[in-house]
C-alpha positions in Angstrom: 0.0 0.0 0.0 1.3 3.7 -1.3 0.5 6.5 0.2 2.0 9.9 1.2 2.0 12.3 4.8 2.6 15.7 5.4 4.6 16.2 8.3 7.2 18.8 9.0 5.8 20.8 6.4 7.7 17.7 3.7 5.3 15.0 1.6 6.8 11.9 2.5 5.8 8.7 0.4 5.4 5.4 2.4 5.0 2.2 1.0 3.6 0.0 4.1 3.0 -3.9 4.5 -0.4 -3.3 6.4 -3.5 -1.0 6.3 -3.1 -0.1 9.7 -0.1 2.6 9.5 -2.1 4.4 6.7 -4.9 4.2 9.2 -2.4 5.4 12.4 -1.2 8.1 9.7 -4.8 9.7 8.9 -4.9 12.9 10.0 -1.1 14.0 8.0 -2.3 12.4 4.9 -2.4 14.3 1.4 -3.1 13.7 -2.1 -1.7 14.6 -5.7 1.7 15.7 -4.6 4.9 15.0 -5.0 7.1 14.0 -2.2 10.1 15.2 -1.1 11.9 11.8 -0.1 10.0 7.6 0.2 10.5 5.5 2.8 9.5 1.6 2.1 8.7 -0.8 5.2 9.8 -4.5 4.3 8.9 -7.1 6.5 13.0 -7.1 7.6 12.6 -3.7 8.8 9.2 -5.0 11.1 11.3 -8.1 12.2 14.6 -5.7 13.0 12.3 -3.8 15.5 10.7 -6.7 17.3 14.1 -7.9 17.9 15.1 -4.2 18.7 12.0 -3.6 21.2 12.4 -7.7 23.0 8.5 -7.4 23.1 7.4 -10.5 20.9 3.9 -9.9 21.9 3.8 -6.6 20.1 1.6 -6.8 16.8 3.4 -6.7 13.5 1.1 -3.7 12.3 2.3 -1.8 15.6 5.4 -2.6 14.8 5.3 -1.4 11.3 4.6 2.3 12.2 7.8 2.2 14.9 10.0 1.2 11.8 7.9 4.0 9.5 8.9 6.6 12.3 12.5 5.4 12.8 12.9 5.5 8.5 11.4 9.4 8.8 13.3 10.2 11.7 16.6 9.1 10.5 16.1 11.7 7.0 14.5 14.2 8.8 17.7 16.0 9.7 18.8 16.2 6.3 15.9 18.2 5.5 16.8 20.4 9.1 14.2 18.6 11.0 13.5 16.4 13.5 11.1 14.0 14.6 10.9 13.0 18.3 8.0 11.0 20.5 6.2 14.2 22.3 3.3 16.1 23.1 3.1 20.0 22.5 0.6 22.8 23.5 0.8 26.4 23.6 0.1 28.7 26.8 -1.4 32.1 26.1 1.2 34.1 24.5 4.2 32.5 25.9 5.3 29.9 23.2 5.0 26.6 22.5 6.2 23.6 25.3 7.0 20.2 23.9 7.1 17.3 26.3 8.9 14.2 25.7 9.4 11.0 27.4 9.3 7.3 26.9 5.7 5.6 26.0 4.1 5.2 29.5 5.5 7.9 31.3 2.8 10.4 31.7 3.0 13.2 29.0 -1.0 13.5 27.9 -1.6 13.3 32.1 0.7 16.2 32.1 -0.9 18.3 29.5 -4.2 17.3 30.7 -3.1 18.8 34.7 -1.8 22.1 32.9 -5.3 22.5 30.8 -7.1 21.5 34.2 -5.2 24.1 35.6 -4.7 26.8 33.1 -7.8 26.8 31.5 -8.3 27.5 27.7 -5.4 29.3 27.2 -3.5 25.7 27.0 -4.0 24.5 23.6 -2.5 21.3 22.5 -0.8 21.5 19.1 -0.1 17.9 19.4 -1.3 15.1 21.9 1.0 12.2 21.3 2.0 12.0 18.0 
């Protein structure tokens, strides 16, 4: 399956193995356009982060969108980006925060405490993705 993302303001082609990263990938999606570098997940690459992660129960359709996002992240900085596991919001007129952190550690808690607390002047750029 073919299909292209916007993200970091670049069209990226990705060829997947399974429906589901195209799914995970929704919301960055774009037509018509041509893309500024491909990626291509092979079943290798899905196999090379199982043995990476040690989890064997993981799914091979998670899996799939981990090696998707190491492939992007690895070009990113030849295009002067980066791509990094985070959440980001903005507070009133004072800029943008980004938190990262490993999967599990509490970033969306945290963003929810600071909108609990701060009221509508948190806006979340970007919960988790």
């Amino acid at each position: 399956m073919k299909f292209t993302v916007k993200m970091a303001d670049l069209n990226i082609g990705i060829e997947s193995q399974y429906d589901y990263l195209q799914e995970f990938c929704k919301d960055y999606c774009v037509e018509d356009c041509e893309t500024e570098f491909d990626i291509k997940i092979t079943m290798e690459d899905i196999e090379a982060e199982r043995k990476e992660s040690g989890a064997f129960w993981f799914t091979k359709e998670y899996l799939e969108t981990v090696a998707a996002l190491r492939k992007v992240s690895e070009i990113l900085p030849l295009h002067n980006r980066i791509l990094f596991h985070g959440a980001a919001i903005t507070y009133a007129d004072e800029g943008a925060f980004v938190f990262t952190a490993p999967s599990g550690t509490g970033k969306t808690t945290h963003i929810r405490a600071w909108r609990s607390f701060l009221g509508k002047e948190v806006k979340v750029i970007n919960g988790d993705k």
